[in-house]
C-alpha positions as CSV (number, residue, x, y, z in Angstrom):
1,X,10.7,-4.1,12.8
2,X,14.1,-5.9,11.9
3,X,14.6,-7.5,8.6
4,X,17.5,-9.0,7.2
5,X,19.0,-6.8,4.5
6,X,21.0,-9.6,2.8
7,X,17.7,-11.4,1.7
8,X,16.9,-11.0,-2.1
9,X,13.7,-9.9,-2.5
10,X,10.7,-12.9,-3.0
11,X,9.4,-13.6,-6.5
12,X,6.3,-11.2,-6.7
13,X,7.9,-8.2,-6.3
14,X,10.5,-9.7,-8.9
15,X,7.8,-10.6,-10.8
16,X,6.2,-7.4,-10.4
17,X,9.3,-5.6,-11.7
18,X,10.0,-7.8,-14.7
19,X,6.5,-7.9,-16.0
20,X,6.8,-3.7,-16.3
21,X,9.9,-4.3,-18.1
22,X,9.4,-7.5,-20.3
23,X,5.4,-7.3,-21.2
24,X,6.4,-5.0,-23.5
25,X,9.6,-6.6,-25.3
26,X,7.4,-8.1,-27.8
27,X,6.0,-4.7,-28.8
28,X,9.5,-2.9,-28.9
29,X,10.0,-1.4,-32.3
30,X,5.8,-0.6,-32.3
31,X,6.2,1.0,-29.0
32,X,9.5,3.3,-29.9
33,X,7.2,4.1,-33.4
34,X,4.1,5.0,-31.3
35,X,5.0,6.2,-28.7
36,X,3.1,4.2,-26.4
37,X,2.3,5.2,-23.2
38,X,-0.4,5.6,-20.8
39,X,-4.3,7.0,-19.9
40,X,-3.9,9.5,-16.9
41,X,-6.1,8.2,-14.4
42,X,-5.1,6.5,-11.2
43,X,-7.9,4.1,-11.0
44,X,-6.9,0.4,-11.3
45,X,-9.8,-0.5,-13.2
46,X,-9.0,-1.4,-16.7
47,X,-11.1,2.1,-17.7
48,X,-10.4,4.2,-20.3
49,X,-9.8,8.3,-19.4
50,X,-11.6,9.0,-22.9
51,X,-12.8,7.2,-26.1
52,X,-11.2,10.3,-27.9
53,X,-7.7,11.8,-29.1
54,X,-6.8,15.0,-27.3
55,X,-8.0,13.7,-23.7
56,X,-5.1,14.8,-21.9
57,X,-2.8,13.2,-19.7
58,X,-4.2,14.8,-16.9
59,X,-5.5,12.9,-13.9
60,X,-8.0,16.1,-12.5
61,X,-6.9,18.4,-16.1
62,X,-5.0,20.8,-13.8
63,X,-1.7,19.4,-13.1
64,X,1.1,21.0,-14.8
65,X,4.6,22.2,-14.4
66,X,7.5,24.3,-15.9
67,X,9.8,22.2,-18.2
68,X,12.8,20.5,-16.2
69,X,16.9,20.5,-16.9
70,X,19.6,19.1,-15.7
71,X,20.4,21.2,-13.7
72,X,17.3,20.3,-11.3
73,X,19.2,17.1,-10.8
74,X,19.7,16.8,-6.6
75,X,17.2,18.9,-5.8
76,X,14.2,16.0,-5.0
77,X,12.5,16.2,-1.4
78,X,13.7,12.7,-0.3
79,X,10.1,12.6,1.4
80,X,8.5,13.3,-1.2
81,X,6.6,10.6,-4.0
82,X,8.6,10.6,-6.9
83,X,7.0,7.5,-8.7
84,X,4.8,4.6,-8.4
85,X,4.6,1.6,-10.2
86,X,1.5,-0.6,-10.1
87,X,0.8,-4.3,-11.7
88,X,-3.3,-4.5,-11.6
89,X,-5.5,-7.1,-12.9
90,X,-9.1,-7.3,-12.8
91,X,-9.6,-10.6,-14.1
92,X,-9.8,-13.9,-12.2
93,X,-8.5,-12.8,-8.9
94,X,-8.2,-9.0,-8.6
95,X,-4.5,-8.1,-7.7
96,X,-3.0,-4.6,-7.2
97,X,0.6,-4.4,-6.4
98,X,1.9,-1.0,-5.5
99,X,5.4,0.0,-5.0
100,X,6.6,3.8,-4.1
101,X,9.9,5.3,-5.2
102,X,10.6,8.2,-2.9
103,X,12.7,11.2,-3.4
104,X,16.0,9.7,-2.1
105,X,15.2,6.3,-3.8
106,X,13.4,4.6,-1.1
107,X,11.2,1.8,-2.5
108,X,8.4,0.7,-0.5
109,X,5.8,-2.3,-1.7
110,X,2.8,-3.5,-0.6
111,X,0.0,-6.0,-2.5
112,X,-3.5,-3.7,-1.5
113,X,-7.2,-3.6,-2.9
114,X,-9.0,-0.3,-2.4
115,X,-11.7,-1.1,0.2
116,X,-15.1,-0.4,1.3
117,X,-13.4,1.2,3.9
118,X,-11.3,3.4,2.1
119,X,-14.1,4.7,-0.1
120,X,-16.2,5.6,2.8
121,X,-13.2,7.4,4.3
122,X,-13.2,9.5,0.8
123,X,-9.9,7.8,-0.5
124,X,-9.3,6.9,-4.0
125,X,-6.8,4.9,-5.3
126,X,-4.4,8.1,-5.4
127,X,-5.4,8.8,-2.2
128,X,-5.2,5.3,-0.7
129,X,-1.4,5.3,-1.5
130,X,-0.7,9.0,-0.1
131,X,-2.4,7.4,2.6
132,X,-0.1,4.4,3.0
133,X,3.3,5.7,2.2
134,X,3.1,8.7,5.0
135,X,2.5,5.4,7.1
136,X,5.0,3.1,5.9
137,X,7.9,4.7,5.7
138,X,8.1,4.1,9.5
139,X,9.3,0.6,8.2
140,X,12.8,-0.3,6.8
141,X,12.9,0.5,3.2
142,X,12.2,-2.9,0.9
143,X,14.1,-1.7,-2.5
144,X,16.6,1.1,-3.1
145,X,17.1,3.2,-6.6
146,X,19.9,4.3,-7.9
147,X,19.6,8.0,-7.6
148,X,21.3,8.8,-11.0
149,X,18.7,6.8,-12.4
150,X,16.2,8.4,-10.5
151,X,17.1,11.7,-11.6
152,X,17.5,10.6,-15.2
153,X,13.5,9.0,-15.2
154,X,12.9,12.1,-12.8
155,X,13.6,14.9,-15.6
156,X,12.2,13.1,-18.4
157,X,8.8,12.5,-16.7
158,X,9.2,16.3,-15.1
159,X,9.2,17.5,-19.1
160,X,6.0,15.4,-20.0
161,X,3.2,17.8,-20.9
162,X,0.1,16.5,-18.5
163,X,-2.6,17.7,-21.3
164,X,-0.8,16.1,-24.3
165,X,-3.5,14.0,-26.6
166,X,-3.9,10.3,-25.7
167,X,-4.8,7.7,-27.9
168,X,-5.8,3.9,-26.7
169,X,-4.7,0.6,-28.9
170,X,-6.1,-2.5,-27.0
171,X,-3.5,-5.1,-27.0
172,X,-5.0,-8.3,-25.5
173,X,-7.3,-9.8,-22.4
174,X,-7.2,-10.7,-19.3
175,X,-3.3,-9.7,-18.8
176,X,-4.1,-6.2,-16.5
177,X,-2.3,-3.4,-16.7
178,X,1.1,-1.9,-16.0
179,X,0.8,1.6,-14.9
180,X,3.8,4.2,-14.3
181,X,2.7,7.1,-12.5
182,X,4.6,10.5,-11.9
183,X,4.1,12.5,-8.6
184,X,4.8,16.6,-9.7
185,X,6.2,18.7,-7.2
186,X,2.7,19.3,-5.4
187,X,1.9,15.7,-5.2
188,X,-0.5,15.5,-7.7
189,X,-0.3,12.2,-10.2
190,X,-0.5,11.9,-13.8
191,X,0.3,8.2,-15.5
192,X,3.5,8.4,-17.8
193,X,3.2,4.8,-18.9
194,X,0.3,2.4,-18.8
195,X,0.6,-1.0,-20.8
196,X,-1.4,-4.3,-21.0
197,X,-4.5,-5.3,-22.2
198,X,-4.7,-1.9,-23.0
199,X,-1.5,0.5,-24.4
200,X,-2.1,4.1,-23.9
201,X,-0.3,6.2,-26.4
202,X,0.6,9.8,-25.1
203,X,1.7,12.5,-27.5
204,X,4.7,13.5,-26.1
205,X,8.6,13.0,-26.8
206,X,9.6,12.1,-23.8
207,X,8.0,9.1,-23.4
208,X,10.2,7.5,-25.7
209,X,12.9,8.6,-22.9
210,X,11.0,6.9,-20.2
211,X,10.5,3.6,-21.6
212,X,13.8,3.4,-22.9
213,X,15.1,4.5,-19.2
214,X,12.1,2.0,-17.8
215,X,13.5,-1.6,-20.3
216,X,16.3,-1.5,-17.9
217,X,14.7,-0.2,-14.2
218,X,15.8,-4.0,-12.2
219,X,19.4,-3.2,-13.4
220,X,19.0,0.0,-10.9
221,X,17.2,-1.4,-8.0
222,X,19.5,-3.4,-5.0
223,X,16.5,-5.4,-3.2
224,X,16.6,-5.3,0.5
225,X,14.2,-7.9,2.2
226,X,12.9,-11.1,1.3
227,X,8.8,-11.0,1.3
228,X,6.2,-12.9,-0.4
229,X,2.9,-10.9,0.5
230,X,2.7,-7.8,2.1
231,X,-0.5,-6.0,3.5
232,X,-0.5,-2.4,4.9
233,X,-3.8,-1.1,6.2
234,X,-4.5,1.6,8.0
235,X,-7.3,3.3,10.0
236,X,-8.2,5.2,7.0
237,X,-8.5,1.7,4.9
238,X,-9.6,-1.0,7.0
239,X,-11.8,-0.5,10.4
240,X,-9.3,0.2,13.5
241,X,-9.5,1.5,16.7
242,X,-7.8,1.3,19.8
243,X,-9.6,2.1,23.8
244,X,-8.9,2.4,26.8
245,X,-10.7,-1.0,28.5
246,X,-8.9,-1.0,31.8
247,X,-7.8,-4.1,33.6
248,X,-9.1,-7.4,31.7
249,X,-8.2,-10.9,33.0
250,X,-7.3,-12.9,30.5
251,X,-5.0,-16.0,29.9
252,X,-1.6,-15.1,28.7
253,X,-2.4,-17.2,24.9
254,X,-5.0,-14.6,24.4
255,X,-3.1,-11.0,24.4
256,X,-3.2,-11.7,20.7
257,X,-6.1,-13.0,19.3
258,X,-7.6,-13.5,15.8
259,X,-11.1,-14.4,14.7
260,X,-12.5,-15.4,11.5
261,X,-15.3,-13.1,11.5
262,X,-16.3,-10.1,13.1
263,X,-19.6,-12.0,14.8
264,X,-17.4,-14.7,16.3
265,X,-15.2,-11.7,17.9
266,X,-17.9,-10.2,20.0
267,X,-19.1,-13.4,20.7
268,X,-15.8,-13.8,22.9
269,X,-16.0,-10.1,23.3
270,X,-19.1,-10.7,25.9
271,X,-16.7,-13.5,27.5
272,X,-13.8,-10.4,27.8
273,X,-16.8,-7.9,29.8
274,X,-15.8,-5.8,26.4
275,X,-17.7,-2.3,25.4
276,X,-17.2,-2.5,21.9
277,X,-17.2,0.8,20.4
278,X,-19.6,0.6,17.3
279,X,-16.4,0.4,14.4
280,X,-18.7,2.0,11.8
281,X,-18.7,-1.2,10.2
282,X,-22.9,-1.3,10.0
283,X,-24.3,-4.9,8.1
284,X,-21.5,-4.2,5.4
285,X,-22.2,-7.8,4.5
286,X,-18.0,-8.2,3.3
287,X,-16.3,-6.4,6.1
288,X,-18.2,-8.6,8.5
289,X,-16.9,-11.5,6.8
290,X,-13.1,-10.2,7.4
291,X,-10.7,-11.8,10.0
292,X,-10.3,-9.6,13.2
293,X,-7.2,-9.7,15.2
294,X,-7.5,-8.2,18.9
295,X,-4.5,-7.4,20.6
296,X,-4.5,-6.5,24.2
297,X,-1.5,-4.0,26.1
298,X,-2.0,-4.9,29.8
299,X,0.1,-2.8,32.4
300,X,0.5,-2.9,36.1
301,X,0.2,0.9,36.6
302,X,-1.3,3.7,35.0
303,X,0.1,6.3,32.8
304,X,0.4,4.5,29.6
305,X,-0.8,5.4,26.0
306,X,-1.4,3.1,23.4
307,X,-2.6,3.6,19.9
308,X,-1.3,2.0,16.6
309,X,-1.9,3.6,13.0
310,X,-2.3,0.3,10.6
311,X,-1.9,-3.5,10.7
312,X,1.0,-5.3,8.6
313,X,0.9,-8.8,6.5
314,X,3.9,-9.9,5.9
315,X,3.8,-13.7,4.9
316,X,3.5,-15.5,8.0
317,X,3.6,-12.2,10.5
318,X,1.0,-10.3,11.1
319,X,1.8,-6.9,13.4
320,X,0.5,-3.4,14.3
321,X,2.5,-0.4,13.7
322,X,2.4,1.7,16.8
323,X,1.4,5.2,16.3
324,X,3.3,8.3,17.8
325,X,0.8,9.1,20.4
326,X,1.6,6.5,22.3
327,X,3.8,6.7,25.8
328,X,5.1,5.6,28.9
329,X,5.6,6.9,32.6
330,X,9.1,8.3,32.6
331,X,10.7,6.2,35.3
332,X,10.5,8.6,38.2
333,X,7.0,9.7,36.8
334,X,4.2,9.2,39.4
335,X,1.5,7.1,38.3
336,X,-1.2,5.6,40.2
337,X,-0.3,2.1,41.5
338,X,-3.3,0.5,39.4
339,X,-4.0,-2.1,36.9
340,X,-4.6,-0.6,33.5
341,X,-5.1,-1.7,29.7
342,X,-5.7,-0.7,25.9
343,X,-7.2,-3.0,23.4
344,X,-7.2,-2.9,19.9
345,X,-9.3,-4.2,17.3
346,X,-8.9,-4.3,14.0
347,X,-10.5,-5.9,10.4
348,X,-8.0,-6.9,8.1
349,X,-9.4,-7.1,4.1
350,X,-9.2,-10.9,3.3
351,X,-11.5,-13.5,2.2
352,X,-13.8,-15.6,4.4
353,X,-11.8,-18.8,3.6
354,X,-8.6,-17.5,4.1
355,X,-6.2,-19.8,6.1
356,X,-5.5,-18.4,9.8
357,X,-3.7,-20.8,11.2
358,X,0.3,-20.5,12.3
359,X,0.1,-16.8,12.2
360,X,2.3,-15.0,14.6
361,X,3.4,-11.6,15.8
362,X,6.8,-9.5,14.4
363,X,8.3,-10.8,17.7
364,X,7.1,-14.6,16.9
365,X,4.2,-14.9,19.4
366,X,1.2,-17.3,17.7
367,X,-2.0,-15.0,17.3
368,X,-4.6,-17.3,18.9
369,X,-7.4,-18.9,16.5
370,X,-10.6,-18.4,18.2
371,X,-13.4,-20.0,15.8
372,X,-15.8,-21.0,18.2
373,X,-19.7,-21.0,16.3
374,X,-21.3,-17.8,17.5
375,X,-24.9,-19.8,18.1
């Protein structure tokens, strides 16, 4: 995927930043004599971990870690999940923006609900994002961190004691929450900060550190692409699968197809002579209601592979992200002289009424608008 990495990054994710750092300007001297911070659950319901002081910080009440110093500075896996940062909101229109800071300072974004999908696959919201950011990071980074910075909110948040008492102080409504989470060495997540309608107040020195460290995180972040929304789902959080159909006839405007619902798909999927698998999808009466785009991979011999691991929004383009299983015939490979195809189908979490039209693929081909009635 190419991007252009002089772009400044859209407003949300601006937006996204800022409201981390300035929704709490008003509360500065309370927060620096409380030392507000954050419950220690992942979940991005406004819930509270615990009605009573001494909860812990804990998301599962095991994580833990020896104390860091400076001189673990340099020593981060840059694969590894240093942070994430998450602006949720259940109110109105439910919103939960995610961005990852990686090991090396690699920021990666993406604007996600959890799923029915994703629950039936076993994923949580902590899982969900482990689940993402091992498929993302096949992309071009969005956002970079300055690693001194890094290091600096790294040690702090490495010194936090995971089972120090938590208190709650509820702030106001219908504003969400701002949640700071830290990733330990073993990739387990406890929440450092978490501010909004709710301020979560963790015993715990260090905290001070972080949000001083945290009023100034935008002055340490050099934006690299321009995006307004940004989808990531994968087979583990939307339905998705890819098969081997064999040769299908079909004019050129419909390799990439998208259809408003899933029963106006196999309508055209009869037309195709397709044997849809069964997706798992069941009379789940909201996934059936999500678009499906179809994309076919037609070749004139055999010995191709195709299989993609998650579909991508990003404003106006909409892509798959091929997989590493897939291949091609080495060019003095023999393969049989035959027609041959994959297609793909997959259900990407939006509303009924969302607008289809004008979408096109990372290379600029219009996904076809099929809405015929399904009578």
């Amino acid at each position: 995927m190419k991007r252009d990495d002089t772009k400044k990054v859209a407003a949300w994710i601006l937006a996204l930043m800022m409201t981390g750092i300035l929704g709490g300007c008003k509360r500065a001297e309370e927060t620096k004599q409380l030392k507000k911070s954050t419950k220690n659950s992942t979940e991005i319901e406004n819930t509270d971990p615990s009605d009573e002081k001494g909860s812990g910080n804990s998301s599962d009440g095991t994580t833990g870690k020896d104390p860091k110093d400076d001189t673990d500075i340099g020593k981060l896996d840059p694969d590894r999940i240093v942070f994430t940062y998450a602006r949720t909101n259940s109110a109105w229109v439910p919103t939960n923006n995610v961005f990852v800071v990686m090991g090396d300072g690699r920021i990666y974004a993406w604007s996600n609900l959890p799923t029915t999908w994703s629950v039936k696959n076993g994923l949580d919201n902590d899982g969900m994002i482990l689940e993402i950011t091992d498929k993302i990071r096949k992309l071009p980074v969005m956002a970079q961190m300055d690693m001194n910075y890094l290091q600096e909110l790294y040690i702090a948040a490495s010194k936090v004691d995971p089972n120090a008492s938590v208190e709650k102080k509820h702030m106001k409504s219908d504003f969400g929450q701002q949640i700071l989470t830290y990733w330990d060495e073993e990739q387990k997540p406890f929440i450092v900060l978490n501010r909004g309608d709710t301020d979560f107040i963790i015993d715990d020195p260090n905290i001070a550190t972080i949000e001083d460290l945290w009023e100034n995180f935008t002055n340490h972040v050099e934006e690299k692409v321009q995006f307004d929304t940004f989808g990531f789902y994968t087979k583990k959080t939307t339905p998705m699968t890819t098969w081997n159909c064999g040769y299908v006839e079909l004019p050129d405007e419909e390799t990439y197809c998208v259809f408003p619902n899933y029963e106006t798909f196999l309508k055209k999927a009869e037309e195709w002579h397709l044997d849809v698998p069964d997706m798992g999808i069941g009379d789940d009466p909201t996934m059936l209601e999500w678009p499906v785009f179809v994309k076919f991979d037609i070749f004139s011999t055999m010995g191709h592979t195709r299989d993609y691991d998650a579909i991508v929004r990003e404003d106006e383009k909409v892509f798959l992200l091929m997989a590493d299983s897939c291949k091609d015939p080495d060019p003095d490979q023999m393969v049989g002289e035959a027609m041959d195809g994959y297609v793909t189908v997959v259900l990407f979490p939006m509303g009924p009424d969302q607008d289809l039209s004008g979408l096109v693929t990372e290379g600029g081909v219009p996904w076809k608008l099929i809405t015929a009635d399904p009578s």
